[in-house]
N, CA and C atoms as an extended XYZ file, in Angstrom:
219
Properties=species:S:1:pos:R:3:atomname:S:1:resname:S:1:resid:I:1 pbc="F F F"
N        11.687       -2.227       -7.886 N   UNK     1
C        10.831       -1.152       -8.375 CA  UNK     1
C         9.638       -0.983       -7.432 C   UNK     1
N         9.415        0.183       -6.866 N   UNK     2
C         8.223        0.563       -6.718 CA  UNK     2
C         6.822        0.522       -7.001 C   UNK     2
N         5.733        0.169       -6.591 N   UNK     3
C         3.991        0.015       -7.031 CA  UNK     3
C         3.408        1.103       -6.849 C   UNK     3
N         3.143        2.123       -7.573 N   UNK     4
C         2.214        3.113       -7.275 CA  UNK     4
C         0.791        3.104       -7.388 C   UNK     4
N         0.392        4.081       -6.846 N   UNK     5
C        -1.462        4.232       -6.944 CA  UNK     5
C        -1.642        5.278       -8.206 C   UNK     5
N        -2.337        5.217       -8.718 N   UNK     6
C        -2.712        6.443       -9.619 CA  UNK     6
C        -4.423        6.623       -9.432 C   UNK     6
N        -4.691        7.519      -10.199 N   UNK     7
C        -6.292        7.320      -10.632 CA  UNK     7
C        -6.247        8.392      -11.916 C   UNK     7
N        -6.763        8.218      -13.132 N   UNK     8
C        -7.219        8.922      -14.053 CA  UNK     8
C        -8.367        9.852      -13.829 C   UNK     8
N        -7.764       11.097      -14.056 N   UNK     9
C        -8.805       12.333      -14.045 CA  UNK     9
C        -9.855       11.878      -15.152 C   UNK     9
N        -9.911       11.768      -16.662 N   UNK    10
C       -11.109       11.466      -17.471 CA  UNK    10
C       -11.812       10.056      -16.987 C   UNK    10
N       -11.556        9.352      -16.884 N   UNK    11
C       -12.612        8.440      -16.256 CA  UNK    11
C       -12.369        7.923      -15.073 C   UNK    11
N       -11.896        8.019      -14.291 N   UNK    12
C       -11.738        7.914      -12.914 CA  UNK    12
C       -11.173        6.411      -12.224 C   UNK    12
N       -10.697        5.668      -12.831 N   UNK    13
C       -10.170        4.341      -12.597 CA  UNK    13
C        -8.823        4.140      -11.985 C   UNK    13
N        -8.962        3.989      -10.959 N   UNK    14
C        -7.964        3.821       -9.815 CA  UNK    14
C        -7.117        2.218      -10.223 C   UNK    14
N        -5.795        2.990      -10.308 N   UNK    15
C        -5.032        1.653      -10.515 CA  UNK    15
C        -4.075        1.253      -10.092 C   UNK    15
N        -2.875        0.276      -10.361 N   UNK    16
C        -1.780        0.307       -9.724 CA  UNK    16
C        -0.999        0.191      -11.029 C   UNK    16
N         0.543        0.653      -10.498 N   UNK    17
C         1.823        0.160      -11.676 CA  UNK    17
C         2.979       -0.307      -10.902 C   UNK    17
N         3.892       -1.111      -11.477 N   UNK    18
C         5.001       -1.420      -10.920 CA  UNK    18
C         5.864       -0.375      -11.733 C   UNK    18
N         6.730        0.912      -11.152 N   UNK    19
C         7.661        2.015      -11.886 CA  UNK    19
C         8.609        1.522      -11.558 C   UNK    19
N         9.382        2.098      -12.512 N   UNK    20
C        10.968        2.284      -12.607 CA  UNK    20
C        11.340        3.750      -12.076 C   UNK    20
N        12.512        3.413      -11.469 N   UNK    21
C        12.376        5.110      -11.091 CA  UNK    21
C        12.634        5.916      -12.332 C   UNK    21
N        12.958        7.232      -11.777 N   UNK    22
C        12.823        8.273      -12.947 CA  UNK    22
C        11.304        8.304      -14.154 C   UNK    22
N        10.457        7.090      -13.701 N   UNK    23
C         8.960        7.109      -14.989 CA  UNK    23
C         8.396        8.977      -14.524 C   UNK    23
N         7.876        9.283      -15.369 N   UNK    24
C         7.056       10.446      -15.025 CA  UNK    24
C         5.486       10.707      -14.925 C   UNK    24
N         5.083        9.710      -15.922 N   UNK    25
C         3.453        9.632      -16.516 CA  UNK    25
C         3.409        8.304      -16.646 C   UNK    25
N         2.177        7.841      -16.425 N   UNK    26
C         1.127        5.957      -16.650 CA  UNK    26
C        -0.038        6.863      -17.095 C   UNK    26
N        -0.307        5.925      -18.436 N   UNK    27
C        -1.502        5.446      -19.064 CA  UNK    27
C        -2.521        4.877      -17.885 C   UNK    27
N        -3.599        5.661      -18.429 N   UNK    28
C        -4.658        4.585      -17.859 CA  UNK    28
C        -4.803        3.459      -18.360 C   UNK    28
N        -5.150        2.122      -17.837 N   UNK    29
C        -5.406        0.689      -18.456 CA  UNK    29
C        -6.773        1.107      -18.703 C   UNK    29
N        -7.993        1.594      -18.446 N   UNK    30
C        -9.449        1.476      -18.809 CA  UNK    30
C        -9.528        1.796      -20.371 C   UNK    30
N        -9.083        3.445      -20.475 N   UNK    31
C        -9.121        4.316      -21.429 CA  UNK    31
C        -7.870        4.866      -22.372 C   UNK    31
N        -6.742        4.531      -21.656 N   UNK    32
C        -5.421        4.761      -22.174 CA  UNK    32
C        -5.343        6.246      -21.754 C   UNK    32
N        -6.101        7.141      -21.486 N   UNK    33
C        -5.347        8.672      -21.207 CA  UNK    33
C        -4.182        8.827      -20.321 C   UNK    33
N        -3.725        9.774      -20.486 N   UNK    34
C        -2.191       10.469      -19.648 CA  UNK    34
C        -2.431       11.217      -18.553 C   UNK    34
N        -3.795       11.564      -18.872 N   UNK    35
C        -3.994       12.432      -17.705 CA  UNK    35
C        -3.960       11.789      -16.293 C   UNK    35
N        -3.040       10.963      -15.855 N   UNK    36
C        -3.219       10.769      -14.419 CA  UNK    36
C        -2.609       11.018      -13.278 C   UNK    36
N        -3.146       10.973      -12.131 N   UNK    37
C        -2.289       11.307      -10.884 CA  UNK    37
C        -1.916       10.501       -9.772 C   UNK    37
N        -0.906       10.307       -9.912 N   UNK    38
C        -0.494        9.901       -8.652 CA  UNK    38
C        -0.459        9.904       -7.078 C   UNK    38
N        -1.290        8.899       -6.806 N   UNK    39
C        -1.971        8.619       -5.352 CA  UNK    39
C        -0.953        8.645       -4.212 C   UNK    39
N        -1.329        9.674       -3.081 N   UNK    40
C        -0.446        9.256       -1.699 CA  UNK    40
C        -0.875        7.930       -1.542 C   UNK    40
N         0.036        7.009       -1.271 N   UNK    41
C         0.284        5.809       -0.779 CA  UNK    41
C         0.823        5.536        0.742 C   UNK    41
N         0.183        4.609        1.011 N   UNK    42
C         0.354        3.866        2.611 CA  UNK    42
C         1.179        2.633        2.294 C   UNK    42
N         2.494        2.840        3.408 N   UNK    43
C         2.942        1.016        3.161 CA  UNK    43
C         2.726        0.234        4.104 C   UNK    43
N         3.048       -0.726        4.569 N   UNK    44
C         3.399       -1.558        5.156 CA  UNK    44
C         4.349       -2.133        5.850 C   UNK    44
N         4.710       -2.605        6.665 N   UNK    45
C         5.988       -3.162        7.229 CA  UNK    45
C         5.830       -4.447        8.542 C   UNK    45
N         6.620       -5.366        8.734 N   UNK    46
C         6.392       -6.183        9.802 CA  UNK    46
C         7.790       -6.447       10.231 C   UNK    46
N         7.620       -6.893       11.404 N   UNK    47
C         8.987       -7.515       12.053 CA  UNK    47
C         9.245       -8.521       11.764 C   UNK    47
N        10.650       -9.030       11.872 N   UNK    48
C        10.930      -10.730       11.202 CA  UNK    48
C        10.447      -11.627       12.652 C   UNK    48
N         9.466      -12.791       12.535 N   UNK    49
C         9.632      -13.848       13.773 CA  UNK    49
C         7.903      -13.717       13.623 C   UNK    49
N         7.458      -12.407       14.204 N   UNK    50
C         6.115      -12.440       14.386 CA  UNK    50
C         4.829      -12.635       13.539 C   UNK    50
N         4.990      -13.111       12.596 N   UNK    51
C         4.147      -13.849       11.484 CA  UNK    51
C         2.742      -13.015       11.357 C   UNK    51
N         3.368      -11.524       11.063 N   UNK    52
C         2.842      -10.545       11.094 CA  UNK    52
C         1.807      -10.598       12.177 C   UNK    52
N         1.364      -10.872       13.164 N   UNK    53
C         0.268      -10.917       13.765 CA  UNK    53
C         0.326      -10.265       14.993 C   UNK    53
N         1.716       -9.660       15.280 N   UNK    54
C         2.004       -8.395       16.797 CA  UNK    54
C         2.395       -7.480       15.524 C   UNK    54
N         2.012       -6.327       16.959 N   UNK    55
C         2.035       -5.164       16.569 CA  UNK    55
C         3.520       -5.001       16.442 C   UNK    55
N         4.781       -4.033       15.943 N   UNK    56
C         5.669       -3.727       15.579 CA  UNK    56
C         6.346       -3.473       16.608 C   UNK    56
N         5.458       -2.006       17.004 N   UNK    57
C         5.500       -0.893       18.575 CA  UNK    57
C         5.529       -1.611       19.415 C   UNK    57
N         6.163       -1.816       20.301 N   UNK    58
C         5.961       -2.260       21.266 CA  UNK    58
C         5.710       -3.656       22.144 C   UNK    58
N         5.978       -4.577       20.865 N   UNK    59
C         5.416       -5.919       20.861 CA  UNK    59
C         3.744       -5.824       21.147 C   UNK    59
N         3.009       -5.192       21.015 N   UNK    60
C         1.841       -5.464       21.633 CA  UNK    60
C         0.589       -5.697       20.656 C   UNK    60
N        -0.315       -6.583       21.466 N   UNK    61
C        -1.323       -6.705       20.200 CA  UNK    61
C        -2.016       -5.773       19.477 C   UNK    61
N        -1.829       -5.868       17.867 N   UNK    62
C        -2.686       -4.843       16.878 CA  UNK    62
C        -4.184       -4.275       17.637 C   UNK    62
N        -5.167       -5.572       18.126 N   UNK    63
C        -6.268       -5.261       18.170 CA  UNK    63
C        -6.830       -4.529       19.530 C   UNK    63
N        -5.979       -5.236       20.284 N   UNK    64
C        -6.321       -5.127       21.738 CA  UNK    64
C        -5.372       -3.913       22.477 C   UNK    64
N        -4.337       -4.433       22.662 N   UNK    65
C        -3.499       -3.482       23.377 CA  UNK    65
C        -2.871       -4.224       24.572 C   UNK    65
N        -3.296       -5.239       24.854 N   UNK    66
C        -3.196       -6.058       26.291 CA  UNK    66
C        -2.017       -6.807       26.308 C   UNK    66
N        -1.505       -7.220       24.773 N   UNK    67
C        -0.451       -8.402       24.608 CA  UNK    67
C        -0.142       -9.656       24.724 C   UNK    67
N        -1.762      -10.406       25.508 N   UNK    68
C        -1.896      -11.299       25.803 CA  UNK    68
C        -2.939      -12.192       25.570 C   UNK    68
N        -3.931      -11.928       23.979 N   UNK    69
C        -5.140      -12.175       23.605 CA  UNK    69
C        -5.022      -13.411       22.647 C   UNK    69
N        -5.923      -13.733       22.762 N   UNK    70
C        -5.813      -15.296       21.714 CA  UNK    70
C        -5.552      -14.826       20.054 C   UNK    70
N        -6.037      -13.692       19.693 N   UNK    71
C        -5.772      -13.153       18.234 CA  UNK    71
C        -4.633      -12.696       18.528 C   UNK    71
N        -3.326      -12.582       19.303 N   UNK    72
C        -1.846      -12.164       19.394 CA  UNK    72
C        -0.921      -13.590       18.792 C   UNK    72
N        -1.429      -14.526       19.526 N   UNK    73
C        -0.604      -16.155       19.420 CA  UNK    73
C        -1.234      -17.331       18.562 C   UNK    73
């Protein structure tokens, strides 16, 4: 199942849910209203080996660009 973002229009409390597909509407947890919307979401992803700490692209380091920095290894 999927984690979505929401945030409630009446009081504004940004949350998360674990859905099932096909759900349509989440309760707010603050206030309980229906009124909410569902947040564009950003994911994530890593390569297997690199213990998340290279970049994906290219093998190269996230921070630097060089590939050869002490925050790469």
């Amino acid at each position: 199942m999927p984690i979505y973002e929401f945030k409630c229009h009446d009081c504004g409390q940004e949350f998360e849910e674990l859905c099932p597909l096909g759900s349509t509407s989440w309760s707010c947890p603050k206030c309980q209203s229906l009124n909410t919307l569902r947040k564009v979401s950003r994911f994530s992803a890593r390569s297997m080996g690199d213990g998340g700490k290279k970049n994906i692209i290219g093998n190269k380091c996230g921070s630097c660009h060089s590939g050869n920095c002490s925050s790469c290894h």
